[in-house]
C-alpha positions in Angstrom: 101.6 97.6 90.9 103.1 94.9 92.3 106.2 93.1 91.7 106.4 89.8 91.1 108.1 88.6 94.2 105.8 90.2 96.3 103.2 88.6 94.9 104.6 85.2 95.3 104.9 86.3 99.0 101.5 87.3 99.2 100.4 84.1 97.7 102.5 82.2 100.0 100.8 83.8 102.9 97.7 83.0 102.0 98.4 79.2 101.3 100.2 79.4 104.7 97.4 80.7 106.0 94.5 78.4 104.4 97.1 75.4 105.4 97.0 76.5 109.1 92.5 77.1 109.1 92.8 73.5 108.2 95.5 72.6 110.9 93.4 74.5 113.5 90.4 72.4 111.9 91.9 68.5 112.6 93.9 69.8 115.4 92.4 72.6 117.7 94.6 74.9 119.0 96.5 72.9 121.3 97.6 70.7 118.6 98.4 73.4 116.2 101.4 72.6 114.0 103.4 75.7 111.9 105.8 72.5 110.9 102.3 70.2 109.4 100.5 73.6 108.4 104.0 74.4 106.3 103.8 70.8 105.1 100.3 71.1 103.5 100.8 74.7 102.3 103.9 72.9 100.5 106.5 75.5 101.6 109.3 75.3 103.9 108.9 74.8 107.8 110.6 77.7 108.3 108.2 80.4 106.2 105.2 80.6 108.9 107.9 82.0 111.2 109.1 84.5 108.4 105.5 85.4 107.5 104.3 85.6 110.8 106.6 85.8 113.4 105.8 82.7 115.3 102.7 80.4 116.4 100.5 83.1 118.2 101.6 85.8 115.0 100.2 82.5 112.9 96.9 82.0 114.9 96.5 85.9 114.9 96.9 86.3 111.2 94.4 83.5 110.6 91.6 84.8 112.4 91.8 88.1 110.8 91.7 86.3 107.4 88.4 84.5 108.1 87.0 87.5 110.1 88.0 90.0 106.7 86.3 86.8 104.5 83.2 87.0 106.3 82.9 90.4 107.0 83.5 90.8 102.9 80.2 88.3 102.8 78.5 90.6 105.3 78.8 93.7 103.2 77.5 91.5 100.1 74.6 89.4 101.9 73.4 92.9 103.7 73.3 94.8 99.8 71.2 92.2 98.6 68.8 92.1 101.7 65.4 93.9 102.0 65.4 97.5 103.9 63.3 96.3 106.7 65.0 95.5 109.7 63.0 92.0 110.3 63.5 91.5 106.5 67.1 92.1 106.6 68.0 89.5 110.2 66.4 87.3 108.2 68.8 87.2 104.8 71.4 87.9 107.2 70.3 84.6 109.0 70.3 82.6 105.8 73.2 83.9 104.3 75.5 83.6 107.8 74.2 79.7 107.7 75.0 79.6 104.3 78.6 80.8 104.7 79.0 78.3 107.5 77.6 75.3 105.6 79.8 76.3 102.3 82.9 77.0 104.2 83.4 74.6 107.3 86.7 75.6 108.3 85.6 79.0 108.5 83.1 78.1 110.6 85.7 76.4 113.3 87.9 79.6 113.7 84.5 81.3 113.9 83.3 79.7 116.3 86.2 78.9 118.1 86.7 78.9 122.0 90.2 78.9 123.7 90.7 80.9 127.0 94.5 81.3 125.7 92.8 83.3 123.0 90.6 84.7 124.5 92.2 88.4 126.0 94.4 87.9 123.2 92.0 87.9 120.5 88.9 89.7 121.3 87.8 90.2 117.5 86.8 87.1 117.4 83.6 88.1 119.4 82.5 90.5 116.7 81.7 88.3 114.1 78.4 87.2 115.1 77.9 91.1 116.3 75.3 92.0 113.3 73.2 89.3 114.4 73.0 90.5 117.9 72.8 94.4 116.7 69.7 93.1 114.2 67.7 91.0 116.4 68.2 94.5 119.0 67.3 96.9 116.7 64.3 95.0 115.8 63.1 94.1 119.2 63.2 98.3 119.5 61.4 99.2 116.9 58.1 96.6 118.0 58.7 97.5 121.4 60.1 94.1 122.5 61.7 94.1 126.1 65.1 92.9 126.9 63.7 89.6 128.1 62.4 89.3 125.2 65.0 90.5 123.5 67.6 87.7 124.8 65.0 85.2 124.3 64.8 86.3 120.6 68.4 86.1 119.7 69.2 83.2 121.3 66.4 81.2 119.5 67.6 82.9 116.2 71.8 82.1 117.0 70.0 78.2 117.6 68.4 78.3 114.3 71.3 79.5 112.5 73.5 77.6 114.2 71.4 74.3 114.2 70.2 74.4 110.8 74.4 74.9 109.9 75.3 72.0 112.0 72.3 69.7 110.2 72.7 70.5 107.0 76.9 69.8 106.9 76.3 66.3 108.7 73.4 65.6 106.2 70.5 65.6 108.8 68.9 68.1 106.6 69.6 68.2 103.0 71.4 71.4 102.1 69.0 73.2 99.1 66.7 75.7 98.6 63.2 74.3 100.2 64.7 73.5 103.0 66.6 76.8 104.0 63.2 78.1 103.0 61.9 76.2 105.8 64.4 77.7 107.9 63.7 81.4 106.8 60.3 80.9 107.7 61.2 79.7 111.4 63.4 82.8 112.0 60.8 84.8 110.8 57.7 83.3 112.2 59.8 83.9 115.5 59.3 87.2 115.6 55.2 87.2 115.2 55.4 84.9 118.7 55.3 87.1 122.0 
């Protein structure tokens, strides 16, 4: 069990670390702040160097929080999907634009893109892997070829993408008919050649 003080660290962390996903989210990268992320976590200016070692330790620590978040949401939108393949990239396709719509500054560190990160942090590219393993494995089984294939997942990456975007500047109103809508367009995606 625990002891007290480490849980106060632990929570620390993870206030440090929620402080700096919002940082990265006004300020990109090249603005990134440990002293303003430090500010709005409400700890000392000196704790993201003690929890992290310094700014790249910082940046490093929070993309491996929102990759562990979403992969968490992976596991639990993939138990809840359908055991056909086409079934199953489409509830992953809903449930990746819902985690994108529901948590925005997620969606910024996962879909961020800075070449200083780039050999540094090649995780980062996995987090949109299932989509690309789905939309292959299903392209397989119908006999799809790789044209086709690439075709395929970048209309689906558009969709999920798009249909995100829309619905968090209020193009498209974020409820239930709607992302129905947008289930059937992934879906009637794969009945065109």
């Amino acid at each position: 069990m625990p002891s007290s003080r480490e849980i106060k660290r632990h929570n620390k962390r993870e206030a440090l670390i929620i402080a700096g996903i919002n940082e990265i989210s006004r300020s990109g990268i090249a603005g990134f702040s440990m002293r303003r992320a430090a500010e709005m976590a409400g700890v000392s200016c000196a704790a993201p160097a003690r929890h992290f070692g310094g700014k790249q330790g910082f940046i490093a620590a929070i993309i491996e929080y929102v990759n562990s978040q979403w992969h968490d949401e992976q596991v639990k939108i993939l138990s809840n999907c359908p055991s056909s393949t086409r079934e199953q990239l489409v509830c992953f396709s809903i449930g990746y634009i819902k985690f994108l719509v529901e948590k925005p500054h997620f969606r910024s560190i996962l879909m961020l893109k800075d070449e200083s990160l780039d050999s540094t942090f090649e995780a980062r590219g996995k987090t949109t892997q299932l989509t690309l393993d789905l939309v292959s494995k299903y392209c397989s089984e119908v006999g799809m070829d790789d044209a086709t294939r690439l075709r395929k997942l970048y209309i689906v990456r558009s969709l999920i993408y798009g249909a995100s975007l829309m619905f968090d500047n209020g193009e498209l109103p974020y409820n239930e008919q709607v992302l129905e809508i947008v289930r059937q367009s992934i879906d009637r995606e794969f009945d065109l050649p």
